[in-house]
C-alpha positions as CSV (number, residue, x, y, z in Angstrom):
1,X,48.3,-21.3,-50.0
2,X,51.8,-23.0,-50.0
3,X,53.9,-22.3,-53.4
4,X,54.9,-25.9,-55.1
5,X,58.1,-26.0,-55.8
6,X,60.4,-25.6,-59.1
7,X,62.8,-28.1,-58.7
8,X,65.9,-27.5,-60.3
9,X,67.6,-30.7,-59.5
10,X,65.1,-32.9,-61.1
11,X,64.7,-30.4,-64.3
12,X,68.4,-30.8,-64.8
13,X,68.8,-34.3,-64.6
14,X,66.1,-34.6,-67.1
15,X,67.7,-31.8,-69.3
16,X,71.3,-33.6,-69.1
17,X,69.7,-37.2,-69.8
18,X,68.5,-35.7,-73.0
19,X,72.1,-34.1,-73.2
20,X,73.8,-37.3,-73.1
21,X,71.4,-39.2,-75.5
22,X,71.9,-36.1,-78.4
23,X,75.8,-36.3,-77.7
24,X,75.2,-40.0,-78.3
25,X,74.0,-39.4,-81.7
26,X,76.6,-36.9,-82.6
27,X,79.5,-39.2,-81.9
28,X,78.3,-41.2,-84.2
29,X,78.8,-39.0,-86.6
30,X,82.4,-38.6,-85.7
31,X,81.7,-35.3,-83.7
32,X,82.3,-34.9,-79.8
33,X,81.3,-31.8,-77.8
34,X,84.2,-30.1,-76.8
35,X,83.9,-27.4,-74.2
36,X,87.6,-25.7,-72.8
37,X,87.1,-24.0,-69.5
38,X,89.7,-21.2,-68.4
39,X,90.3,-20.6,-65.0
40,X,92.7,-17.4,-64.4
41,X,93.8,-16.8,-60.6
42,X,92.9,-19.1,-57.5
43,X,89.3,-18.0,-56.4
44,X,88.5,-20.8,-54.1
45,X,84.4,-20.2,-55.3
46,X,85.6,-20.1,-59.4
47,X,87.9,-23.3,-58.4
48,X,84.6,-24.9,-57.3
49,X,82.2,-24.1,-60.0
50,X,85.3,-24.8,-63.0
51,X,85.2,-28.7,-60.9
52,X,81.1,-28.7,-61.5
53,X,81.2,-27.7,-65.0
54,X,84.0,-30.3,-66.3
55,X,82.3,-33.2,-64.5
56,X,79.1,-32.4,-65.9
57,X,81.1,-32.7,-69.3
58,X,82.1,-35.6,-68.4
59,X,79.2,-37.0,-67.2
60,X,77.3,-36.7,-70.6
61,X,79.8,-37.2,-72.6
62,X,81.9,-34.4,-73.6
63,X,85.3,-33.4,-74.2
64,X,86.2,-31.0,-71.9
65,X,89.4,-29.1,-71.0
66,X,90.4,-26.9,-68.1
67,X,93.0,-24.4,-68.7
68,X,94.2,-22.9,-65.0
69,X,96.6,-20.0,-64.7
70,X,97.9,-17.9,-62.3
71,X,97.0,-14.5,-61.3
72,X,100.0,-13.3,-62.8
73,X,99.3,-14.0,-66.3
74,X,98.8,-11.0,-68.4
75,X,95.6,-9.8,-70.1
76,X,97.8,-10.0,-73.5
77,X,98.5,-13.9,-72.8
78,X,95.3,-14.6,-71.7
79,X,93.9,-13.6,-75.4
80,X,96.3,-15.2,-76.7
81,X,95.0,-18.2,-75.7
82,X,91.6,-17.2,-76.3
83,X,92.4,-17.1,-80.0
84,X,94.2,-20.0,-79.9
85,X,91.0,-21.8,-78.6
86,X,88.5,-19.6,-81.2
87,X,90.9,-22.0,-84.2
88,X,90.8,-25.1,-82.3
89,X,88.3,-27.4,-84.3
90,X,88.1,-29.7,-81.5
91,X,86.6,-27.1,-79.5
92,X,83.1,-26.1,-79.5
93,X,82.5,-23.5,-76.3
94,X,84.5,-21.7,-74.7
95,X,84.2,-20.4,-70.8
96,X,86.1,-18.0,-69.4
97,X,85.9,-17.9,-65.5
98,X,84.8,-14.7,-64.3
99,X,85.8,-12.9,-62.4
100,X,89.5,-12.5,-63.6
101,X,92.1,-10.5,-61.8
102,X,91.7,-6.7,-61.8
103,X,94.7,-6.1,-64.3
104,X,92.2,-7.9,-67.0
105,X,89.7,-6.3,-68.2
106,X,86.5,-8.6,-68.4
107,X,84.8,-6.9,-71.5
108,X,87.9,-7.6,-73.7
109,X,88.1,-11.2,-73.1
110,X,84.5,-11.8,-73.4
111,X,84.3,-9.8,-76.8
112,X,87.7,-12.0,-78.3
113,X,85.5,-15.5,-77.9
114,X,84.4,-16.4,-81.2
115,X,80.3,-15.6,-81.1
116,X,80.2,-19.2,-82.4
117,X,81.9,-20.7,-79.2
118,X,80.6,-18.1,-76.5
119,X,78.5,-20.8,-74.9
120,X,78.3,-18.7,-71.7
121,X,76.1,-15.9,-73.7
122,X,78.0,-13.1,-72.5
123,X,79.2,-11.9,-76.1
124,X,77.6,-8.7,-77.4
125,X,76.7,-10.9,-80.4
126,X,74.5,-13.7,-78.3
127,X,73.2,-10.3,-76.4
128,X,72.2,-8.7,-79.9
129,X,71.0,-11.7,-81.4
130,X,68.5,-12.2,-78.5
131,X,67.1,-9.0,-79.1
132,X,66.1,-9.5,-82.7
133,X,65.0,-13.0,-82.4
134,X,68.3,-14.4,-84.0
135,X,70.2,-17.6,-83.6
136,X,72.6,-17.2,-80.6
137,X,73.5,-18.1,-76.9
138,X,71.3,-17.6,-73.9
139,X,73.1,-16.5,-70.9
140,X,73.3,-19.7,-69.4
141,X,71.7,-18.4,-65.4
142,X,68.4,-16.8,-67.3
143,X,68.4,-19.6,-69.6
144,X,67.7,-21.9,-67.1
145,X,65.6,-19.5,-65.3
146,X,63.2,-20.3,-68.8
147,X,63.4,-23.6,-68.8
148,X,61.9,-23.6,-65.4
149,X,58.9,-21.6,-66.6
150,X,58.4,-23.5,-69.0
151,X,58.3,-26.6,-66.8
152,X,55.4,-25.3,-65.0
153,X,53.7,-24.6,-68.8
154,X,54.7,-20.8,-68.8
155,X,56.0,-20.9,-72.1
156,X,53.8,-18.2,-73.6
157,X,53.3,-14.9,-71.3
158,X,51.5,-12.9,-73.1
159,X,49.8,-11.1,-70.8
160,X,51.8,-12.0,-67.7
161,X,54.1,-8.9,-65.8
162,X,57.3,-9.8,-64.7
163,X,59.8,-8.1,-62.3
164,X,63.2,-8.3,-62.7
165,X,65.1,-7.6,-59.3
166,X,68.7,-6.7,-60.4
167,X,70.3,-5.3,-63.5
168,X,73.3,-7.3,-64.0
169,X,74.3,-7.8,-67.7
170,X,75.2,-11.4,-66.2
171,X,71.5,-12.1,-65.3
172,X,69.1,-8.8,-65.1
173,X,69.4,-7.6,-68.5
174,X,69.7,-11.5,-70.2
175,X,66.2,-12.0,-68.2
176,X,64.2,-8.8,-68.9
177,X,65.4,-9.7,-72.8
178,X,64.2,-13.2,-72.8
179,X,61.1,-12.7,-70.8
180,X,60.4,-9.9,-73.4
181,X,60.7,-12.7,-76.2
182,X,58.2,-14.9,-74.3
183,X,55.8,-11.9,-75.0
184,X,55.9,-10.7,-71.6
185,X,55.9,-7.2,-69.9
186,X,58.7,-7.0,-68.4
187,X,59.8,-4.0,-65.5
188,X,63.4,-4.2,-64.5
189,X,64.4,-2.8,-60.4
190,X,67.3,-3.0,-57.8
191,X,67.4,-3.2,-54.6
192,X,67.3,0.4,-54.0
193,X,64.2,1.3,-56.4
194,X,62.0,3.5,-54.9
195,X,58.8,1.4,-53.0
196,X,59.9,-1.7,-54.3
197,X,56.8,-3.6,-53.3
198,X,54.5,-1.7,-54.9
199,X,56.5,-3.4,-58.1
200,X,56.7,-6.4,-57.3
201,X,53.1,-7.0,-56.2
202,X,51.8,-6.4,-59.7
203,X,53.9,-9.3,-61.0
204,X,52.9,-12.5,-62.0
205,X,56.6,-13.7,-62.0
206,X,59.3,-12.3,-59.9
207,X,62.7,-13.0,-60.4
208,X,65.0,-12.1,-57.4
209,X,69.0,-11.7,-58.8
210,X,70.2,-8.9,-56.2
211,X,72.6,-10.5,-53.9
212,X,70.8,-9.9,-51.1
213,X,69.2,-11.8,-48.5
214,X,65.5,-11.4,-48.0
215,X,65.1,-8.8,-50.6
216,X,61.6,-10.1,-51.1
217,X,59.5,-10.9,-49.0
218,X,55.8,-11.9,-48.3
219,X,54.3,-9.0,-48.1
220,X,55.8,-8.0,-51.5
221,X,54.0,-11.0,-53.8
222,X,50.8,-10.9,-55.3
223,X,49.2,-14.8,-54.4
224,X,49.3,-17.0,-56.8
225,X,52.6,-15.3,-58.7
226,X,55.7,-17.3,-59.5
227,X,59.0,-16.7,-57.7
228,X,62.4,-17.5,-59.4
229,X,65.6,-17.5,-56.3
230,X,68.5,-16.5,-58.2
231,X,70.7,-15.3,-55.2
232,X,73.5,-17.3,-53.6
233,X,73.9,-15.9,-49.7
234,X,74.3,-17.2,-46.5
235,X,72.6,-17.2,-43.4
236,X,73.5,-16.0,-39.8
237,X,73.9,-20.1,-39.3
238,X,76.1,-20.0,-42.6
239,X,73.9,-22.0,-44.6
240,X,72.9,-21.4,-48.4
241,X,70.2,-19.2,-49.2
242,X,68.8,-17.0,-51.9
243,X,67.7,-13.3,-52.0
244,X,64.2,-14.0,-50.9
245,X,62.4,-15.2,-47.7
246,X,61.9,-18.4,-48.6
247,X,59.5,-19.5,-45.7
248,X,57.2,-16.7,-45.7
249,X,57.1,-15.9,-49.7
250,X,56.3,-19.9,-49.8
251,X,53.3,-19.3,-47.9
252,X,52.0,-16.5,-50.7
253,X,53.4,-17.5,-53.7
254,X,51.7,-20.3,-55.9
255,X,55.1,-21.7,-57.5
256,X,58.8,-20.8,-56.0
257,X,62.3,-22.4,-56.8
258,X,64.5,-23.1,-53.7
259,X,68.3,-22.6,-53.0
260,X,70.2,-24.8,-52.7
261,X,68.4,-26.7,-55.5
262,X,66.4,-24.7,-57.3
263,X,68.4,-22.3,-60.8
264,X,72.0,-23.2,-59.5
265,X,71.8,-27.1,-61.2
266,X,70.5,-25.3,-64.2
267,X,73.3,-23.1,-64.9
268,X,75.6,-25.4,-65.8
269,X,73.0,-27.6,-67.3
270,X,72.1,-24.5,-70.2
271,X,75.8,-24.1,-70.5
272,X,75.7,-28.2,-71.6
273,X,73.0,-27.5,-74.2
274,X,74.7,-24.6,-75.5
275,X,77.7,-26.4,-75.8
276,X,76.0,-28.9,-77.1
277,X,73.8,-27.2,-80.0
278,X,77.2,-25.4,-80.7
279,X,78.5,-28.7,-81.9
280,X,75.3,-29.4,-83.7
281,X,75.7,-26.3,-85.7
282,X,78.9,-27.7,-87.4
């Protein structure tokens, strides 16, 4: 057996062409998406991914604004600003690059976005409201992580087991919680959980979000199960690749995504739609 692939790329430009026709519609109504992006510091990796994610606003259509300070500012100025964005009307998500420098604290920022303009899902708001079936923002990585399944007609998993590799309230957490609303069971791991394998052979979907090259590998997978890549490593030749052995899970799994290519495209693609339905909502 060789996995098919999930491929991100194609899923997103399909996602953001129905982006750019909805943002269409809404400017006819005298309403344009407005996302602000602030980046605090000069991470050369935040620097790169702040680029992507006004582009892709501009690419479908949206008003976007990047805010970029230095590592000096204080944690009282930076919310500050955040409140000054929370009462702009002409913006509808806010991002807040993480991480900030270690004089901020991450937690405070993230809870003084308005829940109506945390388009990143990080607010304890979007976290509650996901538990309880409300309306709120997905985290943006696991998001996209569900619109993969779902391109593969996974929509419903009732009676599917997924394994959660990594408990990260950026993705771990965000993931257990919406594979659990997709009627899934759900076990969450790390890295260091006690025979790992004998986890993650039970699962029919695996999703790997350690940090950690070749966390999974062949022997690990149950055939047929579906793999989600969320890591970003590289190799001894310094090339991108994910937490899992890509070319021996392949041969095991039924369905896998890739890195490059595979959730990274979707990331900033869900943080588009929430943008997006953020500006709907008006």
């Amino acid at each position: 057996m060789t996995a098919q692939l999930i491929d991100g790329n194609a899923l997103s430009r399909q996602l953001r062409t129905q982006v750019a026709q909805r943002t269409t519609a809404l400017k006819s109504r005298g309403i344009t998406p407005g996302l602000a992006v602030v980046l605090v510091g000069n991470n050369p990796a935040s620097q790169v991914y702040v680029r992507n994610k006004v582009k892709a606003c501009e690419d479908v259509g949206f008003h976007s604004v990047l805010e970029q300070y230095d590592a000096t500012m204080t944690e009282a100025q930076l919310l500050a600003r955040v409140d000054a964005l929370n009462n702009d009307p002409g913006i509808h998500g806010i991002l807040v690059q993480l991480p900030l420098p270690k004089h901020i604290a991450d937690h405070k920022v993230i809870e003084a976005i308005s829940p109506q303009k945390d388009v990143d899902g990080f607010h304890v708001a979007s976290a509650g409201a996901l538990m309880v079936g409300e309306v709120g923002f997905k985290a943006c990585t696991p998001y996209g992580c569900m619109k993969m399944l779902e391109s593969i007609g996974m929509q419903d998993l009732k009676g599917k087991h997924a394994v959660v590799i990594g408990r990260s309230n950026i993705v771990g957490k965000p993931m257990a919680m919406m594979l659990l609303a997709a009627n899934a069971t759900v076990t969450v791991c790390h890295s260091g959980t006690k025979d790992l394998a004998a986890m993650t052979r039970q699962a029919d979907i695996v999703v790997a979000a350690v940090g950690k090259r070749n966390v999974l590998t062949a022997d690990m997978v149950k055939p047929g199960a579906v793999v989600i890549d969320v890591g970003m490593n590289r190799n001894d030749e310094g090339k991108l690749c994910g937490d899992v052995d890509f070319d021996g899970v392949r041969q095991v799994a039924g369905w896998i995504t890739p890195v490059p290519g595979g959730v990274g495209p979707m990331t900033i693609t869900m943080l588009l739609v929430n943008t997006l339905e953020a500006a709907e909502r008006l």
